[in-house]
C-alpha positions as CSV (number, residue, x, y, z in Angstrom):
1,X,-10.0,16.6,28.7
2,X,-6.9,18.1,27.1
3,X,-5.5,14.7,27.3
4,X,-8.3,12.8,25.8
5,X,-8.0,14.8,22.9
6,X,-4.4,14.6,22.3
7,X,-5.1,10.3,22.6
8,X,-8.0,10.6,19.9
9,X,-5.6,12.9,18.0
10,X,-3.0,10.7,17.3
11,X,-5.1,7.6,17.3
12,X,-6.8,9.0,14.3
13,X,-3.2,10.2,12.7
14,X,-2.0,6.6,13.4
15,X,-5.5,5.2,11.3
16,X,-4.8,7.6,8.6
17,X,-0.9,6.7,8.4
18,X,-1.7,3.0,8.4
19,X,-4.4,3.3,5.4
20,X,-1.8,5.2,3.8
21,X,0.7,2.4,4.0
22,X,-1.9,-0.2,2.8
23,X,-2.6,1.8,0.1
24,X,1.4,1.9,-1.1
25,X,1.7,-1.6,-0.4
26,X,-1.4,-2.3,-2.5
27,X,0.1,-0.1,-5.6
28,X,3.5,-1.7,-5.0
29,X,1.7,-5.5,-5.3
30,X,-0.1,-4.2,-8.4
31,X,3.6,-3.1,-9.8
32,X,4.9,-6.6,-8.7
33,X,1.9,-8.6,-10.2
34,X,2.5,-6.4,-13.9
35,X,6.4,-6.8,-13.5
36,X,5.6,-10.4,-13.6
37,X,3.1,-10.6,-15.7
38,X,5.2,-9.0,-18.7
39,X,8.0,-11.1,-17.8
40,X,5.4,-13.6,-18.4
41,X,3.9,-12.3,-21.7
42,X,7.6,-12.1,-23.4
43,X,9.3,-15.2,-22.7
44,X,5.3,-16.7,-24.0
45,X,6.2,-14.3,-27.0
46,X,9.9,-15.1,-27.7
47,X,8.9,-18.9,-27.1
């Protein structure tokens, strides 16, 4: 019983900790996509 629980326990910790490193590695592609998108934008603008 007390073992079961521990399992579900970190099972669910792992499941939170893995949407958490989704989410960063979403926000860090967004920063990526802009970073290149402005590089984008000024060489268009200094053409």
């Amino acid at each position: 019983m007390c073992n079961s629980l521990f399992l579900e326990e970190s099972e669910e910790r792992r499941k939170c900790f893995l949407n958490v490193r989704l989410m960063f590695a979403k926000i860090r592609g967004i920063f990526e996509m802009n970073k290149v998108f402005n590089k984008n934008i000024i060489s268009v603008i200094t053409m």
